[in-house]
N, CA, C and O atoms as a DFTB+ gen file, in Angstrom:
736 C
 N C O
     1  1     -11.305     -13.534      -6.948
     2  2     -12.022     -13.291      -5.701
     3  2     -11.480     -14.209      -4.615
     4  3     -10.472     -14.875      -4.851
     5  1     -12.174     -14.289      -3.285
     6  2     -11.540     -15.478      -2.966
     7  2     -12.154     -16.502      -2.556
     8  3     -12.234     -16.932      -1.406
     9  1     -12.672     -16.968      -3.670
    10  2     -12.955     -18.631      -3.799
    11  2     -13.316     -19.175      -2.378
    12  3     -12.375     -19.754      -1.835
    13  1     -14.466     -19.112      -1.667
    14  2     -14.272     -19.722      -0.392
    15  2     -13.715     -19.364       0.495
    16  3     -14.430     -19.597       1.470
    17  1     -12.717     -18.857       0.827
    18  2     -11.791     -18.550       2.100
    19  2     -12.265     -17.363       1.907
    20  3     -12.724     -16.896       0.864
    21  1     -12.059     -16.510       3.701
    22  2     -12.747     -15.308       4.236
    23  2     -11.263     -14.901       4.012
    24  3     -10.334     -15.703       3.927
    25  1     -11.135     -13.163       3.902
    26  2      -9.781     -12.350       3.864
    27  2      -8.969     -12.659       5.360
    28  3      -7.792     -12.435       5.642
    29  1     -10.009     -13.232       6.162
    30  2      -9.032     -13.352       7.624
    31  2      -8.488     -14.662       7.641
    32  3      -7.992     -15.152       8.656
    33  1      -8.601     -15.511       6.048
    34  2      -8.277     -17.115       6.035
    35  2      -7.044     -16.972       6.164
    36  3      -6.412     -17.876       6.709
    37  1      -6.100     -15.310       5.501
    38  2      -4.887     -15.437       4.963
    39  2      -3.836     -14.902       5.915
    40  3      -3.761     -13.812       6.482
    41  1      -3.247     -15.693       5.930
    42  2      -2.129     -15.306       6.747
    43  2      -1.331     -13.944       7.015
    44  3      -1.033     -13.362       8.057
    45  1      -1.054     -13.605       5.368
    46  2      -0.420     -12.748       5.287
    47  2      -1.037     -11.687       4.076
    48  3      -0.766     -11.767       2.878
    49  1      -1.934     -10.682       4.717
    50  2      -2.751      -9.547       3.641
    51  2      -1.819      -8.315       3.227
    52  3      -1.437      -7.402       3.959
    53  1      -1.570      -8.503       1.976
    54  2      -1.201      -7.176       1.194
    55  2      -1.894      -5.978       0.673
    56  3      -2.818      -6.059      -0.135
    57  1      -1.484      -4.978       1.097
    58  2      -2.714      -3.987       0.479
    59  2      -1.442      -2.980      -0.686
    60  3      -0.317      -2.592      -0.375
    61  1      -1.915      -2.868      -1.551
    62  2      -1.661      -1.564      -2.538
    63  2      -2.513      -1.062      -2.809
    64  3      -3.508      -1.751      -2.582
    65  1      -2.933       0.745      -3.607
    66  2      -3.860       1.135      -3.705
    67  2      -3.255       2.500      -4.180
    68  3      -2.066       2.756      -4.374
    69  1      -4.293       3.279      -4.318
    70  2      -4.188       4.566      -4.709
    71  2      -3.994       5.482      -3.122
    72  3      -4.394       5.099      -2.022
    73  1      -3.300       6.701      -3.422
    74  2      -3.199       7.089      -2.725
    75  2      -4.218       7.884      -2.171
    76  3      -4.908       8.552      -2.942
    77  1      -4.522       7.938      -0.396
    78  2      -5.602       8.379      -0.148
    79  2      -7.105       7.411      -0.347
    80  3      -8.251       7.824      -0.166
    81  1      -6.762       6.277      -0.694
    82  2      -7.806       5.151      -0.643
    83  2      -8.572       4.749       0.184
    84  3      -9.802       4.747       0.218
    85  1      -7.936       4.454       0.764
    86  2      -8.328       4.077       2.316
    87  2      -7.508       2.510       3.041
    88  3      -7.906       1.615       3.786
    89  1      -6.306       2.789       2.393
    90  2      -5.241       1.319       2.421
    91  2      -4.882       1.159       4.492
    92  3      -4.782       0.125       5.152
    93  1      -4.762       2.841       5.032
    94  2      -4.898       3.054       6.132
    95  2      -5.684       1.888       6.975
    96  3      -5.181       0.895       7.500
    97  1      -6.897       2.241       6.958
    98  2      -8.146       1.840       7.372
    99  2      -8.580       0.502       7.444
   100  3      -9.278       0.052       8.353
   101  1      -8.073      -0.255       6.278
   102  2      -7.815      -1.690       5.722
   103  2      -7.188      -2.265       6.869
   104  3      -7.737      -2.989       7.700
   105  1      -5.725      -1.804       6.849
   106  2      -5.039      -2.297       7.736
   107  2      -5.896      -2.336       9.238
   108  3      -6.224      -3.336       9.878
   109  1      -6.179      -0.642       9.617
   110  2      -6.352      -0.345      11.182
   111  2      -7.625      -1.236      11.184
   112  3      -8.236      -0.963      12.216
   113  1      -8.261      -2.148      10.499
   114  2      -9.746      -3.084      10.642
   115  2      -9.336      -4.567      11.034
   116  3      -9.801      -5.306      11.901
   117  1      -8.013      -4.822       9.846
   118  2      -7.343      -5.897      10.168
   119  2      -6.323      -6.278      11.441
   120  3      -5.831      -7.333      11.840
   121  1      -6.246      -4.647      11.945
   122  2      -5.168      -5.226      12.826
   123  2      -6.220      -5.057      14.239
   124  3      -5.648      -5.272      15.307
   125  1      -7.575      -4.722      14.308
   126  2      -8.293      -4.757      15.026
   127  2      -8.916      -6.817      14.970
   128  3      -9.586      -7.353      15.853
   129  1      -8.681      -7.131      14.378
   130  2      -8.670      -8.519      14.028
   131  2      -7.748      -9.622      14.191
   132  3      -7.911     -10.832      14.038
   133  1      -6.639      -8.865      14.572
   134  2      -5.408      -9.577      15.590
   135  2      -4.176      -9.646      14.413
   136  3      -3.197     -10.320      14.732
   137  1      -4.159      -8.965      13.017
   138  2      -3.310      -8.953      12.386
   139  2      -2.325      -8.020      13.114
   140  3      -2.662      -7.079      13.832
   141  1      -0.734      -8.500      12.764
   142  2       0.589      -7.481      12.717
   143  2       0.410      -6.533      11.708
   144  3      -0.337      -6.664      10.738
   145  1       1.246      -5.400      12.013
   146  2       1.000      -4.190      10.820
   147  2       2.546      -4.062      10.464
   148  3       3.362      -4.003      11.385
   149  1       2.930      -4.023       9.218
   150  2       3.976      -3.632       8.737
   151  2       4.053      -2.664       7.604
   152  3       3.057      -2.802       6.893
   153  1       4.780      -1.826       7.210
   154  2       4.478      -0.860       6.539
   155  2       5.589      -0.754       5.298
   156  3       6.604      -0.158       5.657
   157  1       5.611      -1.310       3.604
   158  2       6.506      -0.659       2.859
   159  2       7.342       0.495       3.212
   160  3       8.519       0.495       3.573
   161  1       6.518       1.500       3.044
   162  2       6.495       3.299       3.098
   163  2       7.357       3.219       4.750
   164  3       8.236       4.079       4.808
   165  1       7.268       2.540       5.766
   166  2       7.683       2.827       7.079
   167  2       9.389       2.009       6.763
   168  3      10.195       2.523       7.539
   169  1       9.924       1.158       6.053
   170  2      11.145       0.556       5.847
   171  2      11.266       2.223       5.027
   172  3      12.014       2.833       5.791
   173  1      10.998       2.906       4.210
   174  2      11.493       3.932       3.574
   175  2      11.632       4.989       4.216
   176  3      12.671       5.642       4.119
   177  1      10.338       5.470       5.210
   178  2      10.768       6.496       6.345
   179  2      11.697       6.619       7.184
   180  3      12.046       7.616       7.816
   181  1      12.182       5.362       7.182
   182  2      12.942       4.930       8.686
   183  2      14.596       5.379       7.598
   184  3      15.542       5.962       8.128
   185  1      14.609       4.926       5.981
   186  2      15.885       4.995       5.839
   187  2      16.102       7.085       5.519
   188  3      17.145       7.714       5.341
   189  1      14.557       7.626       5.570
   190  2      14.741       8.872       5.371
   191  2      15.344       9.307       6.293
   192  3      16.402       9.907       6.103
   193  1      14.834       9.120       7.532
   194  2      15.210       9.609       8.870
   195  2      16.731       9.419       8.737
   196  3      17.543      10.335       8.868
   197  1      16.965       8.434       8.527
   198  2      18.637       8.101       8.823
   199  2      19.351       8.822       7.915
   200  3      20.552       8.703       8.156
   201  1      19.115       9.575       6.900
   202  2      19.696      10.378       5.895
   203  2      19.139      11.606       5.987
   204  3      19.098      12.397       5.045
   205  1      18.556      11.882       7.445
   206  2      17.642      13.327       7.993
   207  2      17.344      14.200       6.589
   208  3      17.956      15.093       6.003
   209  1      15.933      13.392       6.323
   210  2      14.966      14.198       5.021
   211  2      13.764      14.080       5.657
   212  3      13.304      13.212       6.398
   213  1      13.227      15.383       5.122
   214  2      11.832      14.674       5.498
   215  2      10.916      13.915       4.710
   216  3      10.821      13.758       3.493
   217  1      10.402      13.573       5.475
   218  2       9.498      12.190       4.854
   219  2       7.974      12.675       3.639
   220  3       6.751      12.630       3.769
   221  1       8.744      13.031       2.721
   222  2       7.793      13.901       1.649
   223  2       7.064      12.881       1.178
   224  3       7.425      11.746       1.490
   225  1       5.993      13.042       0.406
   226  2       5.918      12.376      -0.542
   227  2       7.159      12.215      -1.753
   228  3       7.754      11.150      -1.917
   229  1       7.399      13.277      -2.448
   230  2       8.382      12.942      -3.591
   231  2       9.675      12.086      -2.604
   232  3      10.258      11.058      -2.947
   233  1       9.834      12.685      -1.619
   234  2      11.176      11.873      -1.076
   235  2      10.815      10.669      -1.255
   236  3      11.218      10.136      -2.288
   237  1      10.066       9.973      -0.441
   238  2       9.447       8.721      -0.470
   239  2       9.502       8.367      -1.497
   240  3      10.622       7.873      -1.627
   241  1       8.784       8.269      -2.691
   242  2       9.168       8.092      -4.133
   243  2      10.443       7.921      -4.990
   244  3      10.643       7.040      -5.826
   245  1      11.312       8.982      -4.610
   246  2      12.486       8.829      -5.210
   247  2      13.823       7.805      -3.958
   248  3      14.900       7.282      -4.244
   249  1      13.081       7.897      -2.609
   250  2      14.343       6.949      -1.737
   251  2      13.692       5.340      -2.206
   252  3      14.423       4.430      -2.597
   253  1      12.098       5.218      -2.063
   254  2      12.029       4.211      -2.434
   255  2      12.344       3.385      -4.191
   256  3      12.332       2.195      -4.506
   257  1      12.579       4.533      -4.954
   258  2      12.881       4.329      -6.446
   259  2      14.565       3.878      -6.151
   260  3      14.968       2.868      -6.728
   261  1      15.208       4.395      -5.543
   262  2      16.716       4.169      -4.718
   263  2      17.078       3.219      -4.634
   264  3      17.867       2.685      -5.414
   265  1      16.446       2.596      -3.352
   266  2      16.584       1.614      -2.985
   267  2      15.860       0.492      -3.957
   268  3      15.132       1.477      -4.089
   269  1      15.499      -0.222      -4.503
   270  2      14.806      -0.986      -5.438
   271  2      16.203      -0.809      -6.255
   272  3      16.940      -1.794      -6.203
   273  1      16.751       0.506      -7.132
   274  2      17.607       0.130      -7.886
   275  2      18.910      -0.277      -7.180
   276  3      19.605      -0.931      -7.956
   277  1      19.388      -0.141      -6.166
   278  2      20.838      -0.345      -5.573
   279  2      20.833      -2.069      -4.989
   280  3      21.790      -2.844      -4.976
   281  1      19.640      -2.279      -4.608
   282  2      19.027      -3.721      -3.795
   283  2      18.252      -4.416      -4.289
   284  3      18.136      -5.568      -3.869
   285  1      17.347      -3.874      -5.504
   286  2      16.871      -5.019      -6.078
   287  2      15.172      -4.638      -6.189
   288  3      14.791      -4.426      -5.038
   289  1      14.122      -4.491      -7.083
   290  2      13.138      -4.227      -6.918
   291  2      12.388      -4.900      -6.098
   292  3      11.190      -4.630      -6.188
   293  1      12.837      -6.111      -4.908
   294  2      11.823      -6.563      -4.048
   295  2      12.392      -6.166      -2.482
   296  3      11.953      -6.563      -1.402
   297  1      13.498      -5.262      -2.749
   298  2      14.381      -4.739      -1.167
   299  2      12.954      -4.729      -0.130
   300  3      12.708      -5.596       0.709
   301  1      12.166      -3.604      -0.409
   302  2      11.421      -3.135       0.391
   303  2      10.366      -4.496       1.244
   304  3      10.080      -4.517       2.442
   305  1      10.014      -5.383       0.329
   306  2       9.229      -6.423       0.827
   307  2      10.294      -7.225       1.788
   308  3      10.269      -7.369       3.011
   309  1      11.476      -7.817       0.567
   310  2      12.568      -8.706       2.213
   311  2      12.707      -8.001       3.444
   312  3      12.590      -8.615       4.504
   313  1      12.987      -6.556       3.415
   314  2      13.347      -5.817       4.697
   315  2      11.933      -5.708       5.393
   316  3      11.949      -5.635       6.622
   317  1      10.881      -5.693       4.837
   318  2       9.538      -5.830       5.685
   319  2       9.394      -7.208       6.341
   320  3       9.192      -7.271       7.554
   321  1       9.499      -8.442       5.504
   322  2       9.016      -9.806       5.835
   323  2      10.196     -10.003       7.082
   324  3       9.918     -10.747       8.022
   325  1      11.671      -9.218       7.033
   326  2      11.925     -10.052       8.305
   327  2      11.302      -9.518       9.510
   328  3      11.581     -10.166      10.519
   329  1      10.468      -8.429       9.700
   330  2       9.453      -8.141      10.593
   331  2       8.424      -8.603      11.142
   332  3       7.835      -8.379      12.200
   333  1       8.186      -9.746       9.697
   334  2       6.668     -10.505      10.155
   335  2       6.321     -11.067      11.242
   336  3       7.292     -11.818      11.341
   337  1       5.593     -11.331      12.289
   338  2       5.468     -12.156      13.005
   339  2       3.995     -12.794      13.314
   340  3       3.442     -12.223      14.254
   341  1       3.366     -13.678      12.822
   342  2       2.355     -14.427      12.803
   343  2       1.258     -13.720      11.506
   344  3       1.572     -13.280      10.400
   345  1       0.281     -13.796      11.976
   346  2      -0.789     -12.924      10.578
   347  2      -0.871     -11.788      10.643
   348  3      -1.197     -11.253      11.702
   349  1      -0.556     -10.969       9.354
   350  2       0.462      -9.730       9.152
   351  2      -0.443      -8.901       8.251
   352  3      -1.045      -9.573       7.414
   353  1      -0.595      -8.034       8.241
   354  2      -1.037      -7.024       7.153
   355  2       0.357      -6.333       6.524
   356  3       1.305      -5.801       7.103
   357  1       0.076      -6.573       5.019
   358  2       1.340      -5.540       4.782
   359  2       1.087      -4.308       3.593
   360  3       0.683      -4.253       2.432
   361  1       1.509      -3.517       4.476
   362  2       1.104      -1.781       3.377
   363  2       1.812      -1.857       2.661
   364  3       2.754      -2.645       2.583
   365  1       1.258      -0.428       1.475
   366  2       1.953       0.068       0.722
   367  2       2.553      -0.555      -0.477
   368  3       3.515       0.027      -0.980
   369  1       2.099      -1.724      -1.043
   370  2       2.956      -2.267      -1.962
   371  2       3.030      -1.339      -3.012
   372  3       2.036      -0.635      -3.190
   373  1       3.890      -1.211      -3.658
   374  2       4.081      -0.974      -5.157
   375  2       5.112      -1.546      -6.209
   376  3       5.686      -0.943      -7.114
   377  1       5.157      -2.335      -5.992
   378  2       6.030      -3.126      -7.150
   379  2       5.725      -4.128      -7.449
   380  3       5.220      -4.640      -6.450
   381  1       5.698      -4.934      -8.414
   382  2       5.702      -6.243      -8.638
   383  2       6.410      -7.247      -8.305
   384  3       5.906      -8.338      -8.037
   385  1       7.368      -7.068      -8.285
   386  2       8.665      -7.932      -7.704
   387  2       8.188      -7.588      -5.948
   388  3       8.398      -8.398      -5.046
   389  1       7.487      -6.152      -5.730
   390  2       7.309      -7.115      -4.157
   391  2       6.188      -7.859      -3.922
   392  3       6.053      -8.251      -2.763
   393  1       5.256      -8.188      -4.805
   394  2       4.118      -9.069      -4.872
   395  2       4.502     -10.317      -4.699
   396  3       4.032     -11.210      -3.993
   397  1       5.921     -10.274      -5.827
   398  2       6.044     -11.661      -6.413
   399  2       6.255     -12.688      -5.470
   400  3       5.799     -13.817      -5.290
   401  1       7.600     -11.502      -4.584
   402  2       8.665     -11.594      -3.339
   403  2       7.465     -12.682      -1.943
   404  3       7.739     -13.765      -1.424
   405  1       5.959     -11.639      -1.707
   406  2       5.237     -11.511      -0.665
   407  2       4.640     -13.069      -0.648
   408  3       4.610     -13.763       0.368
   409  1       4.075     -13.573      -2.231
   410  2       3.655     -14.387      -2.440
   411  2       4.723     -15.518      -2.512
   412  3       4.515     -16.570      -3.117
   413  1       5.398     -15.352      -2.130
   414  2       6.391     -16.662      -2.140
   415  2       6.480     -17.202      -0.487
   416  3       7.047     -18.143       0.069
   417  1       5.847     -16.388      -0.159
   418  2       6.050     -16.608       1.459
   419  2       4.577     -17.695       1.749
   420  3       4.432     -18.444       2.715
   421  1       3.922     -17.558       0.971
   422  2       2.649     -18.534       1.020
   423  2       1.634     -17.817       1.976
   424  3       1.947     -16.953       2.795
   425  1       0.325     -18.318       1.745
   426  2      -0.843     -18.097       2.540
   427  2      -0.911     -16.529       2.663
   428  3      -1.031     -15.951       3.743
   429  1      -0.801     -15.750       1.140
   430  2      -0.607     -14.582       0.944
   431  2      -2.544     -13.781      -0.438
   432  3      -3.062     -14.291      -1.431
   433  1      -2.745     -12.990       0.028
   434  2      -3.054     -12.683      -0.811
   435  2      -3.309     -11.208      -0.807
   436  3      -3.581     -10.615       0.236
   437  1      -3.225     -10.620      -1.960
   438  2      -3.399      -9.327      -2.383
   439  2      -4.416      -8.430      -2.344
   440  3      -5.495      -8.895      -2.711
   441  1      -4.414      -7.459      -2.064
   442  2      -6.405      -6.447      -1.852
   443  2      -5.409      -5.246      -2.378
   444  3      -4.200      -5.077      -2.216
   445  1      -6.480      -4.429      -3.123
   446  2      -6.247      -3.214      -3.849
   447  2      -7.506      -2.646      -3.080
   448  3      -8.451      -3.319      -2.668
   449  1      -7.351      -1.371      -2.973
   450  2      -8.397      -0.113      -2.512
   451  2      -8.004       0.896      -3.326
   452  3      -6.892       1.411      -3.443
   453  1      -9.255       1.181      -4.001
   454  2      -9.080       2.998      -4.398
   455  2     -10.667       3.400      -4.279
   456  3     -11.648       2.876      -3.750
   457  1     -10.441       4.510      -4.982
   458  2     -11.696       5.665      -4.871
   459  2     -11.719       6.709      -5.886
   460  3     -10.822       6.816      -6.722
   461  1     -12.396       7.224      -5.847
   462  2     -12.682       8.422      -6.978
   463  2     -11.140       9.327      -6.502
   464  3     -10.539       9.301      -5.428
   465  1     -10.836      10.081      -7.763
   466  2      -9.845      11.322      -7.441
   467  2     -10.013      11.808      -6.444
   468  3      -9.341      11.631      -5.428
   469  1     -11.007      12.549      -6.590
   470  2     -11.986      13.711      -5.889
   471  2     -11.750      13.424      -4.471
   472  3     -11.214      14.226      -3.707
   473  1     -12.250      12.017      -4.072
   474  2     -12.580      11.905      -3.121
   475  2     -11.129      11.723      -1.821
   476  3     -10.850      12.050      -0.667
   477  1     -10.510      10.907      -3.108
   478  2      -9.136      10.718      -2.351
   479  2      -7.909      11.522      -2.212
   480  3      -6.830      11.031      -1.880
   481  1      -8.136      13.013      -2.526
   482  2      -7.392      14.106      -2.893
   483  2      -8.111      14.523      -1.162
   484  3      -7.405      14.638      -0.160
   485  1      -9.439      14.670      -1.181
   486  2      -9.713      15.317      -0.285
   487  2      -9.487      14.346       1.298
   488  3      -9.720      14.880       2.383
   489  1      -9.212      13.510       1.234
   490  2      -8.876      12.526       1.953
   491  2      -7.448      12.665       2.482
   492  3      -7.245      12.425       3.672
   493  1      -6.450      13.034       1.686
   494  2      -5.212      13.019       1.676
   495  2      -5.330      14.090       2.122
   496  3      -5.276      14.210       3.346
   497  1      -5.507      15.101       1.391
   498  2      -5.487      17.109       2.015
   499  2      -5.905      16.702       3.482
   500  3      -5.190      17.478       4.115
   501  1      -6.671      15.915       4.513
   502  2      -7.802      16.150       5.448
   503  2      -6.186      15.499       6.869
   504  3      -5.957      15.840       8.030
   505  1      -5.292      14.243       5.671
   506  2      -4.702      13.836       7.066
   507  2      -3.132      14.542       7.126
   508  3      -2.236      14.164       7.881
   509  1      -3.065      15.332       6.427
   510  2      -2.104      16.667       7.205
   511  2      -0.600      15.994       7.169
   512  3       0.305      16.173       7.984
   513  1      -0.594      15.128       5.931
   514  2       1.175      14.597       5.725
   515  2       1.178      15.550       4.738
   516  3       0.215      16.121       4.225
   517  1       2.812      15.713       4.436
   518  2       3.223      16.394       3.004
   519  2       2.891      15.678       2.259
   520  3       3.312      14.542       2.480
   521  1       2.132      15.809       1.182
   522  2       2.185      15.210       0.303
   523  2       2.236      15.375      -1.150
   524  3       1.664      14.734      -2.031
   525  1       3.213      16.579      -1.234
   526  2       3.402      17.074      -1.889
   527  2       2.796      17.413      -3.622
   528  3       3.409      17.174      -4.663
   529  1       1.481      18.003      -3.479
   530  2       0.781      18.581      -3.676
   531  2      -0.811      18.878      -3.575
   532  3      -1.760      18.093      -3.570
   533  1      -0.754      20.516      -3.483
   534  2      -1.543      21.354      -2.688
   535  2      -3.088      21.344      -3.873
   536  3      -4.009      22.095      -3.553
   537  1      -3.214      20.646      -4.916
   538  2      -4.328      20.934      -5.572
   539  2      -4.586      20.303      -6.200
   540  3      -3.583      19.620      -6.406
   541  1      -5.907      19.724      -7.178
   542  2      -5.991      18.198      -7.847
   543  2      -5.348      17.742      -8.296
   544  3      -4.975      16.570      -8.237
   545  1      -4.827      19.185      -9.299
   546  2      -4.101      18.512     -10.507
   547  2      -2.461      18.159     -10.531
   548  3      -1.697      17.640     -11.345
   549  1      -2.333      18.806      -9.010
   550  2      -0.724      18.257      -8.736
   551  2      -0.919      16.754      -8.182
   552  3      -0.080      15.865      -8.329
   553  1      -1.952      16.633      -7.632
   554  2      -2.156      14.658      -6.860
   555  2      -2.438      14.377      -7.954
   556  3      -1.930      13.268      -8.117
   557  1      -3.127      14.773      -9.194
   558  2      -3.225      13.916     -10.471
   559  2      -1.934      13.684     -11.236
   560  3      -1.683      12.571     -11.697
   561  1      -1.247      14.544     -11.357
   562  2       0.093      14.212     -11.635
   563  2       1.022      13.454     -10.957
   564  3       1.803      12.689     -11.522
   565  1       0.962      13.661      -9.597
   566  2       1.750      12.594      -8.579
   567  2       1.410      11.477      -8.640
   568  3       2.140      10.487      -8.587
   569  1      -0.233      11.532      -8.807
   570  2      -0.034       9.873      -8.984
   571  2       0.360       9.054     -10.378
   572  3       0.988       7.999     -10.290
   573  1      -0.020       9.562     -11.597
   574  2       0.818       9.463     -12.834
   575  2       1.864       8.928     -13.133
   576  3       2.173       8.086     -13.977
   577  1       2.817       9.908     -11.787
   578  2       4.490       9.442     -11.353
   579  2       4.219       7.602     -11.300
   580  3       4.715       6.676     -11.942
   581  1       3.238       7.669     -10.254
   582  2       3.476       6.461      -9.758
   583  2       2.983       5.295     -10.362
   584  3       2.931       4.098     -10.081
   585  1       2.696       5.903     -11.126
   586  2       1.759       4.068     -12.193
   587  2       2.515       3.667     -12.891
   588  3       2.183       2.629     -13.462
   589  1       4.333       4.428     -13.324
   590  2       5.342       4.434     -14.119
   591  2       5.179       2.655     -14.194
   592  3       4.593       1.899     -13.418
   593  1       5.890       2.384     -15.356
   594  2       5.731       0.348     -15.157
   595  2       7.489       0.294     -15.120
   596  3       7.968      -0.840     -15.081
   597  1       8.445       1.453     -15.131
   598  2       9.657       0.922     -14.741
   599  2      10.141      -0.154     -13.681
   600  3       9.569      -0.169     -12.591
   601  1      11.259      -1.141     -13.964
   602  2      11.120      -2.494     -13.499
   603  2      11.531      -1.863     -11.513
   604  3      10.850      -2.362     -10.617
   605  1      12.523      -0.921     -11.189
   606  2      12.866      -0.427      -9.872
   607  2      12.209       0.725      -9.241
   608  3      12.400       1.192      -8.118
   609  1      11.031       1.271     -10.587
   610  2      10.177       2.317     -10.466
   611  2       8.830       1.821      -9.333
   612  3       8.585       0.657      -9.019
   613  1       8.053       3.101      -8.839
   614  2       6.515       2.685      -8.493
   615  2       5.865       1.873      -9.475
   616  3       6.340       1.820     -10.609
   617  1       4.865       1.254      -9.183
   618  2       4.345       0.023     -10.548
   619  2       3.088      -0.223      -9.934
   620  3       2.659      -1.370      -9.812
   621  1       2.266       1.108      -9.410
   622  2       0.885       0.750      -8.955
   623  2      -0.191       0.312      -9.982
   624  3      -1.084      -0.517      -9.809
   625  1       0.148       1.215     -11.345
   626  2      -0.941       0.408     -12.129
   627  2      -1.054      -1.199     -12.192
   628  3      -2.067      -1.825     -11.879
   629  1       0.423      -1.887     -12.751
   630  2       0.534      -3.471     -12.758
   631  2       0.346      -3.850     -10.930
   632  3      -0.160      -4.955     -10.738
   633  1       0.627      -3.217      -9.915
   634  2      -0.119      -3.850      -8.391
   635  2      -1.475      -3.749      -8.307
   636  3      -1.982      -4.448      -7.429
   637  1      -2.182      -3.105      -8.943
   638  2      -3.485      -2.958      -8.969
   639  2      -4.130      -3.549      -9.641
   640  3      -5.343      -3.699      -9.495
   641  1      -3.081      -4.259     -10.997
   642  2      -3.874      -5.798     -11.854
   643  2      -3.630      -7.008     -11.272
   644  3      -4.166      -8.100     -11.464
   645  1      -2.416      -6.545     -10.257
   646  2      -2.285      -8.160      -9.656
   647  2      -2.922      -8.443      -8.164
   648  3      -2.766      -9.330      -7.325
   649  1      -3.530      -7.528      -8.231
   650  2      -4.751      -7.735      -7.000
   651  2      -5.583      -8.607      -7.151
   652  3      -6.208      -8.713      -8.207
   653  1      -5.819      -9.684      -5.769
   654  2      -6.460     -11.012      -5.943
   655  2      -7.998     -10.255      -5.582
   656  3      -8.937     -11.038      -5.725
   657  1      -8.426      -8.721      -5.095
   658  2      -9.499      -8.461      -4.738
   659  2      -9.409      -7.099      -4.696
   660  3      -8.271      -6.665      -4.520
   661  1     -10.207      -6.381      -4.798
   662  2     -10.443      -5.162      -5.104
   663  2     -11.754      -4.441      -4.326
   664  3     -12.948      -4.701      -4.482
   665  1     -11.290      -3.703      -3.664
   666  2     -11.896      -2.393      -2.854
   667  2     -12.222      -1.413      -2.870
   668  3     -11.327      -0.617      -2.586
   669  1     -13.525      -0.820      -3.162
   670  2     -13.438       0.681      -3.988
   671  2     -14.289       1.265      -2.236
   672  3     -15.267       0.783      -1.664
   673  1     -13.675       2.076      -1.963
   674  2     -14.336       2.735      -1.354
   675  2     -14.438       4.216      -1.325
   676  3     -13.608       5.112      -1.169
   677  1     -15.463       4.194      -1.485
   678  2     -16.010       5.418      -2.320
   679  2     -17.259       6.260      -1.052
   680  3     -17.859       7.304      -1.309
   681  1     -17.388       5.485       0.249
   682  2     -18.566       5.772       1.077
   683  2     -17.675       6.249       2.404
   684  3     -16.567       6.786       2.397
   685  1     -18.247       5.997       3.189
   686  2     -18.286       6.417       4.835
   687  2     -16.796       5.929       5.202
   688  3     -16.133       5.574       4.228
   689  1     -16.281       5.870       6.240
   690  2     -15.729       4.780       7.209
   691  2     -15.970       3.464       7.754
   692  3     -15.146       2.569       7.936
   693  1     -17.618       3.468       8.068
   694  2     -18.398       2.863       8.161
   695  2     -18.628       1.378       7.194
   696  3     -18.479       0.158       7.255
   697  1     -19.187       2.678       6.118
   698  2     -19.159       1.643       4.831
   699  2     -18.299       0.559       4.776
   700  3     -18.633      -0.622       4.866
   701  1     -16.573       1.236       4.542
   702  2     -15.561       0.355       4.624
   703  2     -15.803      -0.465       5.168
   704  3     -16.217      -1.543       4.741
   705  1     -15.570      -0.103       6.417
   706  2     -15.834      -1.826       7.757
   707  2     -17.131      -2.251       7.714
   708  3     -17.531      -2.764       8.759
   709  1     -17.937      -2.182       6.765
   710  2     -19.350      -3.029       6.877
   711  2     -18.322      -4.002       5.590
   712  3     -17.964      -5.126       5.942
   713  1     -17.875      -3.468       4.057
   714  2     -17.497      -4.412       3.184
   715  2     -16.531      -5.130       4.095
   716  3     -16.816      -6.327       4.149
   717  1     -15.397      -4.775       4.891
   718  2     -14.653      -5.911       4.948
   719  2     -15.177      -6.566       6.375
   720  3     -14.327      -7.367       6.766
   721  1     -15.973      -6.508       7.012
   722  2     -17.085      -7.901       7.309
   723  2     -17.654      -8.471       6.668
   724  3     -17.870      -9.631       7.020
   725  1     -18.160      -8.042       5.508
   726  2     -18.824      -8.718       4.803
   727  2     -17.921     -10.278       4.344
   728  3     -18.190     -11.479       4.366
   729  1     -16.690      -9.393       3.926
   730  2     -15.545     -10.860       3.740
   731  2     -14.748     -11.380       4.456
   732  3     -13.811     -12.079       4.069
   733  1     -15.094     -11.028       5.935
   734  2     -14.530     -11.970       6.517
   735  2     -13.416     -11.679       7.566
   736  3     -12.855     -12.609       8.145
């Protein structure tokens, strides 16, 4: 948990999560709080664009599976951190090695968000990205993909144990930003 210090103690907030969580929202609360926003997934869009794909979900998955193996499973975090500038929110983690990477930078700590399937299927369907798939049981499988524990693979299940705090939001919008006042 965090022991005393409020989530706005930390310099530098990491979010991983399930997809359709509400990892979005996290951020857009924190950066209403004077945090920088930096985005994993946005270092991967940016290298889609430059190799004109579109920015799928599976693309995303397999450029960011790419890059991790050609550069190293913490590419995505170094190419984010030289972005940082003062207290930072940073999306999208999925790897361990970029935890490891994030936390070496100090005054770091980790938040996980998820939610029911259900809820976060319909969440995802509602904000109109590809996300390549159209029905539960294809987002139940996509996310499957992604809990893989390969060392250059997605590795959300092990980012979601190495979460220093955990977020279920399962309610409103509202809700959300009532819990993270609550901490701070």
């Amino acid at each position: 948990m965090l022991d005393k210090k409020k989530l706005t103690d930390y310099r530098l907030i990491g979010l991983t999560g399930t997809n359709g969580a509400g990892k979005g929202e996290v951020a857009n609360f924190l950066r209403k709080k004077g945090y920088g926003y930096v985005s994993l997934s946005d270092v991967i869009r940016e290298e889609l664009q430059a190799r004109g794909l579109e920015a799928s979900r599976d693309h995303l998955i397999a450029c960011g599976n790419e890059l991790r193996e050609r550069f190293g499973p913490d590419v995505l975090a170094r190419r984010a951190a030289a972005r940082i500038k003062g207290p930072t929110v940073i999306d999208s983690i999925r790897n361990s090695a970029e935890v490891a990477f994030l936390r070496s930078l100090g005054n770091f700590i980790l938040v996980a968000v998820d939610a029911p399937l259900e809820v976060r299927f319909e969440r995802a369907r509602k904000r109109g990205r590809n996300e390549s798939a159209t029905t539960l049981e294809e987002f139940r499988r996509k996310e499957e993909q992604e809990k893989t524990s390969q060392e250059t693979g997605q590795q959300l299940e092990i980012c979601l144990k190495l979460a220093d705090l955990t977020i279920i939001n399962d309610g409103s919008l509202e809700d959300l930003w009532k819990k993270l006042e609550e901490l701070g």
